[in-house]
C-alpha positions as CSV (number, residue, x, y, z in Angstrom):
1,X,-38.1,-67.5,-50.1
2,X,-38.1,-67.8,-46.2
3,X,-35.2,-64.7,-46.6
4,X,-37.9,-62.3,-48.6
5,X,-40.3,-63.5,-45.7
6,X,-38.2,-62.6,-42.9
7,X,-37.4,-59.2,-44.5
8,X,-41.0,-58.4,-45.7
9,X,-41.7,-58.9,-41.8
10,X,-38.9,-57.5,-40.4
11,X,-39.6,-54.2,-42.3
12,X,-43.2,-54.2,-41.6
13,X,-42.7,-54.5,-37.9
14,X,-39.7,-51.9,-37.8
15,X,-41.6,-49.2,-39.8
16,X,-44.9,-49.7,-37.3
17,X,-42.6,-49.7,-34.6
18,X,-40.5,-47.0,-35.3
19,X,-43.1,-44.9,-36.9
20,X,-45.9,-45.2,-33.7
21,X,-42.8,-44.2,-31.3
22,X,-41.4,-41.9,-33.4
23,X,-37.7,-43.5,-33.7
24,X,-35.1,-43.5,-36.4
25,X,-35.6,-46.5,-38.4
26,X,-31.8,-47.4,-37.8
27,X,-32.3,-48.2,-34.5
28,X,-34.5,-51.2,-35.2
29,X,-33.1,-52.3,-38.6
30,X,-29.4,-52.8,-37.8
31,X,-30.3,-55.4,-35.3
32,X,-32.4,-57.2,-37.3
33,X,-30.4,-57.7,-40.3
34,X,-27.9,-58.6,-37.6
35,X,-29.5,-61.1,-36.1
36,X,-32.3,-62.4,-38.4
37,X,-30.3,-61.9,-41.8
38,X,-26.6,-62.8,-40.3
39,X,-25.5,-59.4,-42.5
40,X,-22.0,-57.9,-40.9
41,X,-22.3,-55.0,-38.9
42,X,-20.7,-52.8,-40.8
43,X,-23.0,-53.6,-43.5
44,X,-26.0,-53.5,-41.5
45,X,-25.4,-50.1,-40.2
46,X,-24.6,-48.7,-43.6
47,X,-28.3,-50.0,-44.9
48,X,-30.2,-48.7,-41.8
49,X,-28.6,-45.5,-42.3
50,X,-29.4,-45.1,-45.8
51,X,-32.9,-46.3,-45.1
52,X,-33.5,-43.1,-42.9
53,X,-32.2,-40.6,-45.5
């Protein structure tokens, strides 16, 4: 439960974030899976990248 959470806020806060500045999604996703989620890098970067497509 405290995973969907994190996720549900993470998301929330990178697609304010990225959408008010006008960013690729990527760059604020990977390191939050990275750090929040403990996901490998490789796999983090693969999800942020699909995210933006």
């Amino acid at each position: 439960m405290i995973i969907l959470i994190t996720c549900l806020i993470g998301g929330l806060g990178a697609g304010i974030g990225t959408g008010l500045a006008g960013l690729s999604a990527a760059a604020v996703i990977s390191p939050m899976l990275i750090t929040f989620l403990g996901m490998p890098a490789y796999q983090a970067v693969g999800i942020a990248l699909a995210s933006d497509v």
